[in-house]
Every structure is written in C-alpha cells, then in structure tokens.
C-alpha positions as CSV (number, residue, x, y, z in Angstrom):
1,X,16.2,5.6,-7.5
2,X,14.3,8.9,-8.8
3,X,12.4,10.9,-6.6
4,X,8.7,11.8,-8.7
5,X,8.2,15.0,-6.6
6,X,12.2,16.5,-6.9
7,X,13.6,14.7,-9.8
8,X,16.8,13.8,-7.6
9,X,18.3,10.4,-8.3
10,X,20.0,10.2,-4.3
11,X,16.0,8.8,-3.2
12,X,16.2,5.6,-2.0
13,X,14.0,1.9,-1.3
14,X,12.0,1.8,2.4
15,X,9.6,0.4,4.5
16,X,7.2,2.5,5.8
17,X,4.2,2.0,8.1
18,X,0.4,3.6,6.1
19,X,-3.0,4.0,7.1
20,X,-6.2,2.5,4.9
21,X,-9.2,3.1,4.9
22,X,-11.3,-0.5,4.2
23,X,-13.3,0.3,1.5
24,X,-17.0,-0.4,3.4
25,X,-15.7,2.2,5.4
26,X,-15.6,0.8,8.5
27,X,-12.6,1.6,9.7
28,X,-8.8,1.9,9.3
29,X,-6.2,-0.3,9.5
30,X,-2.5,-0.3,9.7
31,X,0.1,-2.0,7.2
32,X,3.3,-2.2,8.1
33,X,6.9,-2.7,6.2
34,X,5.2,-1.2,3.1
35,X,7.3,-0.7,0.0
36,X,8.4,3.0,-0.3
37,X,10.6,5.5,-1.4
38,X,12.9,7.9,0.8
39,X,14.4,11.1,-0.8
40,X,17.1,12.1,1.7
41,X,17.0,15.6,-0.8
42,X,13.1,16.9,-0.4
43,X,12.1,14.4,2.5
44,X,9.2,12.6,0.9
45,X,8.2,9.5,1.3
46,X,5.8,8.0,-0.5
47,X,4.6,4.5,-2.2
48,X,4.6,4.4,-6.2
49,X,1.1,4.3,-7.8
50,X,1.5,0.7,-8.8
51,X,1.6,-0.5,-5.4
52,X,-0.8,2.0,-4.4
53,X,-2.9,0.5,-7.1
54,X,-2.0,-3.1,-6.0
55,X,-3.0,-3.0,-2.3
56,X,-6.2,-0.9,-3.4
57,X,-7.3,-4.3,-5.6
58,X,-6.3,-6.5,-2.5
59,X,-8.5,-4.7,-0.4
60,X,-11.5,-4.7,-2.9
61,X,-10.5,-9.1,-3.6
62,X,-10.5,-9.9,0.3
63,X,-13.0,-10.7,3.1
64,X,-11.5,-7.5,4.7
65,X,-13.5,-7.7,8.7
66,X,-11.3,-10.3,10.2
67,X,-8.0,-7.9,9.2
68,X,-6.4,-7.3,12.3
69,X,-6.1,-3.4,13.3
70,X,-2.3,-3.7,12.3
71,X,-0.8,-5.8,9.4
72,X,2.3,-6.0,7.5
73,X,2.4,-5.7,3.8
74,X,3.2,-9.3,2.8
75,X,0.3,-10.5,5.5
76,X,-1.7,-8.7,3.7
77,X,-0.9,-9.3,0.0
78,X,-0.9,-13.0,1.3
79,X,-4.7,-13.4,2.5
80,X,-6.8,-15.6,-0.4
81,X,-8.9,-13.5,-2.7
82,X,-12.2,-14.0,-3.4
83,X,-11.9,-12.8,-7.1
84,X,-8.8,-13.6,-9.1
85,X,-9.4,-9.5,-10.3
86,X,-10.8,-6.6,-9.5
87,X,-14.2,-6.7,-12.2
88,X,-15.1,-3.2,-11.0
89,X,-11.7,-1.2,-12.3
90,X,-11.9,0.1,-15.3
C-alpha cells in the first residue's frame, strides 16, 4: 500500500480502535477493528477519507442514542438506516 503522508509503498492494511463524536454532540463513542493504514516508515496511522466519509454518513443515517459506548466497525456499518442517503451532503 501507499502511505498519503510519506509516499512510501512498505504501509500496510490494520485495524485500529477511533473515537467519534455523535453528531448531536452528545457524546463519544468508540469503534473498534476500523479499517486503517500502518506505515512501518513514518508511523502513521490513519483511515482513508472514503471510509472517513462512509462512517460520517452512517452516523448522520442512524438512530445513533442506543449505540453502545464501544462498537466495532462492522456493528456499526450494520445498524438499519433511517435514510437510504445522506440528503444533507453536498
């Protein structure tokens, strides 16, 4: 894989444990197992935009105060949406 902040090609697929913010604000939880990348060469780790992007929508499409205070990624990408789409992206 490429790393986007050193340009090596040694970065590599993880799962990683994030922090998000509901977006009422309420409060925080955490998601577990979440697809990342791993550059053994600069030490970041970090989730592409696109899935940055995709649990954003998930969060806006969900009936988000009976979340747990911990999740994993698929739990959460699994719970029914209310909208088939976010309307309010541009």
């Amino acid at each position: 894989m490429h790393c986007m902040w050193c340009e090596s090609n040694q970065a590599e697929e993880a799962n990683q444990t994030g922090y998000w913010e509901l977006p009422d604000g309420s409060r925080a939880i955490e998601i577990k197992e979440i697809p990342s990348v791993a550059c053994p060469d600069c030490g970041m780790e970090y989730q592409e935009e696109s899935l940055i992007e995709e649990i954003e929508d998930q969060m806006m499409l969900i009936d988000t105060k009976p979340l747990p205070n911990s999740v994993t990624f698929n739990e959460l990408m699994a719970v029914p949406r209310f909208l088939k789409k976010n309307y309010f992206k541009m």
